[in-house]
C-alpha positions in Angstrom: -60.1 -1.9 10.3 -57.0 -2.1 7.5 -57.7 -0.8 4.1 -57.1 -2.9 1.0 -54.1 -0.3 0.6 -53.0 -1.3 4.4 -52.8 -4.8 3.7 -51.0 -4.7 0.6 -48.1 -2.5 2.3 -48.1 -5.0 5.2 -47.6 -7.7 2.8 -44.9 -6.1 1.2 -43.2 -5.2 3.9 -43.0 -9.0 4.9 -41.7 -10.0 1.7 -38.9 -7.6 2.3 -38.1 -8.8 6.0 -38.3 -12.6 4.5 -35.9 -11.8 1.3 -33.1 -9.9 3.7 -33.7 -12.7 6.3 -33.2 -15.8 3.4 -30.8 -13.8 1.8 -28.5 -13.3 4.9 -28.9 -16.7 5.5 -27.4 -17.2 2.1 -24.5 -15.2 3.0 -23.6 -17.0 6.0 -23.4 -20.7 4.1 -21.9 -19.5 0.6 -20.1 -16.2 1.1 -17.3 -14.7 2.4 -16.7 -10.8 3.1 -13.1 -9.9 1.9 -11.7 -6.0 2.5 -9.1 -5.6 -0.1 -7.2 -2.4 -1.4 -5.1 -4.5 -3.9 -5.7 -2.8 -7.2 -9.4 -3.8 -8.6 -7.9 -5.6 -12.1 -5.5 -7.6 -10.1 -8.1 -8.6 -7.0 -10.4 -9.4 -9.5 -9.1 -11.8 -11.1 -7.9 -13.7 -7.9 -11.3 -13.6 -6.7 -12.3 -14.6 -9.9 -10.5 -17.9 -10.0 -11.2 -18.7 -6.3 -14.9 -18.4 -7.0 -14.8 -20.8 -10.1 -12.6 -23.3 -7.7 -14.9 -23.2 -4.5 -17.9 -22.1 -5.6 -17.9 -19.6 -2.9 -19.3 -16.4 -3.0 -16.9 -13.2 -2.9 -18.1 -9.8 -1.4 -15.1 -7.9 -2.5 -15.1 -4.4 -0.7 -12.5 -1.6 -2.2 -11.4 1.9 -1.8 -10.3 4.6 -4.0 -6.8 4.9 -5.7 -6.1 8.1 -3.4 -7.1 6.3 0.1 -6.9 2.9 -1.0 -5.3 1.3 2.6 -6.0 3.9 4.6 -9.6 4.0 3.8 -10.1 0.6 4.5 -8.1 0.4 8.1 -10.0 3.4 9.2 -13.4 1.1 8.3 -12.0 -1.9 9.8 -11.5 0.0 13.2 -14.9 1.5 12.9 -16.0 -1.8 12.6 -14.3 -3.5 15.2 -16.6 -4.3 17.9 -19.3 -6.1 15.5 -17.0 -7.0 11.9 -18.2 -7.0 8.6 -15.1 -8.2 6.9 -14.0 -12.0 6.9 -10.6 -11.2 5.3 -8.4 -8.3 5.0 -5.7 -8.1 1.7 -3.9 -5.3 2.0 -1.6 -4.1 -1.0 0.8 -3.1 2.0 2.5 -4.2 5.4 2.8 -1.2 7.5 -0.5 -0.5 8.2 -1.1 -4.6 8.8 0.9 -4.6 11.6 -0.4 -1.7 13.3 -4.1 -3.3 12.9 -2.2 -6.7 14.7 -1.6 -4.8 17.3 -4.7 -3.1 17.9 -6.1 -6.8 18.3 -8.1 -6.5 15.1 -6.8 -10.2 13.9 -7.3 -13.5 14.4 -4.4 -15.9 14.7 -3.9 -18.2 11.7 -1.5 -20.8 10.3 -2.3 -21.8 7.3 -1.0 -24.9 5.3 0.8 -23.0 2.6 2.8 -21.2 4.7 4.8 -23.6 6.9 8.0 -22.4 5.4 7.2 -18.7 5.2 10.3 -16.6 5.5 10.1 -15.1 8.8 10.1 -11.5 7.5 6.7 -12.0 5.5 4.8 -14.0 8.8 3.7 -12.4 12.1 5.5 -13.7 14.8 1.9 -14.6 16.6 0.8 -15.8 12.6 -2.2 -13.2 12.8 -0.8 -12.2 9.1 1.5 -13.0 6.5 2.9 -11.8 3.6 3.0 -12.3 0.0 3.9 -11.3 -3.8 6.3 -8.6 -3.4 6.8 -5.6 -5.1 9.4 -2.8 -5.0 9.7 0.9 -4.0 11.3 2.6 -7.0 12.1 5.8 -9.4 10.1 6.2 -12.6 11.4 8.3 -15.2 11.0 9.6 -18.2 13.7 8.3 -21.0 13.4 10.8 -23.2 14.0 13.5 -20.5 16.6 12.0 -18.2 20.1 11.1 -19.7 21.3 7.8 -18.4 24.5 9.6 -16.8 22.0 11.9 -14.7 20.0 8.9 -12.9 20.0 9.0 -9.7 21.7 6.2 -7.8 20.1 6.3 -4.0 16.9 8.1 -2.5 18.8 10.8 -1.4 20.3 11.6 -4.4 16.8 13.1 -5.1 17.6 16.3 -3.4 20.1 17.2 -5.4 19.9 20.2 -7.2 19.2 19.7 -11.0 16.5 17.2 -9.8 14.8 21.0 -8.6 11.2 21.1 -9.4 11.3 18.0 -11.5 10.0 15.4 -9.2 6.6 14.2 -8.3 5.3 11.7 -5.3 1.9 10.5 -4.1 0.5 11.7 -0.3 2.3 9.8 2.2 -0.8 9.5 4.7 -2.6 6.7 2.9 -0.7 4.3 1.1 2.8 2.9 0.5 4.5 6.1 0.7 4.0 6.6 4.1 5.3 3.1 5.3 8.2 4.0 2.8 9.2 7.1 4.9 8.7 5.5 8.0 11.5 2.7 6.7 13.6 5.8 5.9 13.3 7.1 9.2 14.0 3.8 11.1 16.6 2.8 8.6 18.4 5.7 8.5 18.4 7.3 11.8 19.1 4.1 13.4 22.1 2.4 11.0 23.4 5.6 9.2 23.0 8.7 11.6 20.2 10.5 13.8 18.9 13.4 11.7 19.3 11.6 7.9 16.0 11.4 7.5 15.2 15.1 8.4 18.1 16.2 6.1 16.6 14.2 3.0 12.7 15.6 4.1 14.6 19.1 3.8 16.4 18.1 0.9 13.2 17.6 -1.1 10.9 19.8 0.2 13.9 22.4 -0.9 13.8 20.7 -4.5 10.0 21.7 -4.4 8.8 18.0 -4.6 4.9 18.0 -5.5 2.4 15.6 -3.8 -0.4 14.6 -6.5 -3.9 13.0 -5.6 -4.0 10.4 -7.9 -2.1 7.6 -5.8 1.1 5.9 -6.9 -0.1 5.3 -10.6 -1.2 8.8 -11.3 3.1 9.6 -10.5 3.9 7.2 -13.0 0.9 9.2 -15.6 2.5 12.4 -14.4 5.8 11.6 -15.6 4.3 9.6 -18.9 2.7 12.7 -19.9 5.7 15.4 -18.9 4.3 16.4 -16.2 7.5 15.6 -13.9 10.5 13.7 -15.1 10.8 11.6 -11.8 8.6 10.6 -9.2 8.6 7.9 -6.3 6.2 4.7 -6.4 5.7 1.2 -6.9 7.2 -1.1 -9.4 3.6 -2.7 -10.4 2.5 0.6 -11.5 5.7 1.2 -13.9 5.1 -2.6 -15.0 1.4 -1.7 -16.1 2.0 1.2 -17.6 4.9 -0.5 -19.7 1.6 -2.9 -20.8 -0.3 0.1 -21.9 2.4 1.9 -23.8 4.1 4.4 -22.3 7.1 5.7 -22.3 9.0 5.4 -18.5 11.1 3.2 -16.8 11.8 2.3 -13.4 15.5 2.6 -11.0 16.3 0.8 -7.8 17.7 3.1 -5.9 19.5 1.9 -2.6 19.5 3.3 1.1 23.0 3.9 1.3 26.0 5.5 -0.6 27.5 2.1 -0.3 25.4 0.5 -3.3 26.6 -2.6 -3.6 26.7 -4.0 0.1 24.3 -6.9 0.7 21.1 -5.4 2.7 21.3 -1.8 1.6 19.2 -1.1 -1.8 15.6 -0.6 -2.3 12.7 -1.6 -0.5 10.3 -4.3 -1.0 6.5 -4.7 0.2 4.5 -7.3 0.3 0.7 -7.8 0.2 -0.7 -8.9 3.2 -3.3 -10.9 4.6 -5.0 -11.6 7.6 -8.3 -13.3 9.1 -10.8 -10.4 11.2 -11.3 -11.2 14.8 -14.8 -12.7 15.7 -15.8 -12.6 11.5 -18.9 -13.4 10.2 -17.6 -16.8 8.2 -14.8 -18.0 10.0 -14.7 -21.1 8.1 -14.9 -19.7 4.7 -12.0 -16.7 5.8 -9.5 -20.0 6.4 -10.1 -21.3 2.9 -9.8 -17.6 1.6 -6.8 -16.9 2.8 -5.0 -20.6 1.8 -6.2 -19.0 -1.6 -4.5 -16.1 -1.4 -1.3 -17.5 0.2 -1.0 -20.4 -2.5 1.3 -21.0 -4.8 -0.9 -20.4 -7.8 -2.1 -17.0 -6.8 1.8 -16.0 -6.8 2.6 -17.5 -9.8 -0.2 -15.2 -11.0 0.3 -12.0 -9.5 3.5 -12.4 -10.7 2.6 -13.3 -14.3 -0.1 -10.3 -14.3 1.0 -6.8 -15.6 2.2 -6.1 -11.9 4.7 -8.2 -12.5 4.5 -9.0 -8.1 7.8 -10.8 -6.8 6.9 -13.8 -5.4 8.0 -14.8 -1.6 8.9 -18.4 -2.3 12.2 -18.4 -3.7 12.0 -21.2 -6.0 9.3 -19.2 -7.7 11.0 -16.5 -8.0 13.9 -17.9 -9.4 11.5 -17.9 -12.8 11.0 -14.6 -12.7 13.8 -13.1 -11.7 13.6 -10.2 -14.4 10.7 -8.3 -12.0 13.6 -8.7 -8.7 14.5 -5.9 -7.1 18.6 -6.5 -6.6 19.5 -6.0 -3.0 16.9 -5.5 -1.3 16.9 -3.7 1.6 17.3 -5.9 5.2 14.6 -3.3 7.7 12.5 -4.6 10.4 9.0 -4.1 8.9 7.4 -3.5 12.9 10.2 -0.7 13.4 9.4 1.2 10.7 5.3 0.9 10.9 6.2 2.4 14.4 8.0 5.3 12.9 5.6 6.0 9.7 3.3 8.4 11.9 5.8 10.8 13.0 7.5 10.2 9.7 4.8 11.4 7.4 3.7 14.2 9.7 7.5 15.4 9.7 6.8 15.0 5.7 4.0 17.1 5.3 5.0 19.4 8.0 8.4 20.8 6.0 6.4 20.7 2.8 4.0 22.9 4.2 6.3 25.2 6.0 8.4 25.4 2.3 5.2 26.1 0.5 4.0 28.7 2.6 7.4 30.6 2.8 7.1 31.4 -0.7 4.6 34.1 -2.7 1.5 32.7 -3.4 2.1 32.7 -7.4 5.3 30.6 -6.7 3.7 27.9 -4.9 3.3 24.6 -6.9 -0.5 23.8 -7.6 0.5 20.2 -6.6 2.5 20.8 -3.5 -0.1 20.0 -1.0 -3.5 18.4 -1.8 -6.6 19.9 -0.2 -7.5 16.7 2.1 -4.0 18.1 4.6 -5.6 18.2 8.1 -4.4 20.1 10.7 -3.8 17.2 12.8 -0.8 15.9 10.4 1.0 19.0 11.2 3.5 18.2 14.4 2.6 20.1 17.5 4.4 23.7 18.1 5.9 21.9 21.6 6.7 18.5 19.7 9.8 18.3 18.2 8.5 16.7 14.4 11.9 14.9 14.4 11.5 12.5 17.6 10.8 9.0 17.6 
């Protein structure tokens, strides 16, 4: 016989079962699951406006600054058998296409992007690509004289740049794909072993990996923590909004500045539908969102100052261009960004732990560096 107590807890307990049961069906007609590792202030307000135009429900799901992308691919693989996600922005390319080719995407054409460049659109249309924004130098004005900039990436390992510049860890976010387009770019249109010489080069200038993502380089060298460090235009652009002193440089690929295809790189975000989602339908209307022209115009009026892909609206904002940009094959260098970072963090562990303990820099390597990003003893850390 069931107590008073008894029934009460039973009756509870089926409340609870009926609430999750209404409120999944909920979920299924008015909301859509969206992945994104765009910075939260930006993603919010998209999200933001595409609520107040559908009326459909946004589960936005984030990481932190320091993982950001890498956090979220490694969820999306966990996931892959039975998906949470509907949609999956990501503030990068690199790690896109490596997710494309694991099968994690669904093929898509959406109506805004019949005339997509073909650089910015999967060959198989499983993702595309939008609001650019640059990989650049942030300095400090007040520190660096205008006749001691540095012209090209490499020109980072030169001497008086010794102990001066900072850069976020290359295993999570767009650092990584940027070393893996050094790698392909360089080894392949330049000559085998550039890209090794410029990894020695720096780790030899002492160059100090911080935690804090590609914004906390751009703090570092606000606050005179470093005088240089390598990032993302947006976060220059923002800080600029709040204040501080720094600027950016677009520094090109090659000693031969001014030839068409040879200066800085450019990423866009990306997007894509998840394989056998949740809300199919809703993901389509999602991502025709994203791609829009609004949400460009948008980005690129927000304090990230993104470069939009369609050129005639770029042409009204051509101030936030990057001149030049480099002409890479985006599926190339995701290939080589592996072997790239682990080439990366192997010299500037080898250079840290060649010196006396007191000498090392605080900064050089965070505390997250797993054993498994260190190349082999057999391997040789400069193949592929």
């Amino acid at each position: 016989m069931r107590t008073g107590r008894g029934r009460r807890a039973i009756f509870f307990l089926a409340l609870i079962v009926l609430y999750i049961a209404t409120g999944c069906r909920r979920d299924d007609e008015s909301s859509v699951v969206l992945y994104v590792s765009a910075d939260e202030n930006i993603a919010r307000q998209v999200i933001d406006a595409f609520e107040k135009e559908t009326g459909i429900n946004v589960l936005m799901v984030g990481d932190t600054e320091v993982k950001k992308t890498a956090g979220l691919v490694e969820r999306l693989r966990a996931e892959k058998n039975h998906p949470r996600a509907d949609v999956f922005w990501s503030s990068e390319i690199f790690m896109t296409i490596d997710l494309a080719k694991e099968g994690m995407f669904e093929t898509y054409t959406s109506s805004a992007t019949a005339d997509w460049p073909a650089a910015y659109c999967d060959p198989q249309h499983r993702w595309h690509g939008f609001a650019l924004r640059a990989r650049v130098i942030v300095y400090a004005p007040d520190r660096i004289k205008s006749d001691e900039l540095p012209k090209t990436w490499m020109d980072l390992t030169q001497d008086r740049f010794k102990g001066r510049i900072v850069m976020a860890d290359p295993r999570f976010g767009t650092t990584g794909g940027h070393l893996g387009v050094m790698k392909a770019y360089w080894d392949h249109e330049v000559m085998p072993g550039y890209f090794a010489a410029y990894v020695e080069g720096l780790a030899e200038n002492k160059v100090r990996l911080l935690p804090g993502g590609n914004a906390g380089v751009v703090e570092a060298v606000a606050k005179g923590e470093a005088d240089l460090g390598m990032t993302d235009s947006d976060d220059v652009w923002a800080a600029q909004a709040q204040g501080l002193n720094v600027k950016l440089i677009y520094p090109a690929h090659n000693v031969a500045v001014d030839e068409p295809g040879v200066g800085t790189l450019v990423i866009p975000n990306t997007v894509a539908r998840l394989k056998d989602s949740p809300h199919p339908d809703l993901a389509k209307r999602l991502v025709d969102f994203l791609l829009s022209e609004k949400i460009e115009r948008m980005m690129a009026e927000s304090d990230a100052h993104n470069i939009p892909v369609r050129s005639a609206l770029a042409a009204h904002y051509s101030q936030y261009a990057a001149p030049n940009p480099l002409k890479i094959d985006y599926a190339k260098a995701a290939d080589m960004r592996t072997t790239a970072v682990r080439l990366f963090v192997w010299k500037l562990q080898a250079g840290a732990q060649s010196e006396p303990a007191q000498a090392r820099p605080a900064e050089t390597m965070p505390a997250s560096t797993r054993s498994d990003d260190r190349p082999r003893a057999e391997a040789n850390p400069n193949a592929g």
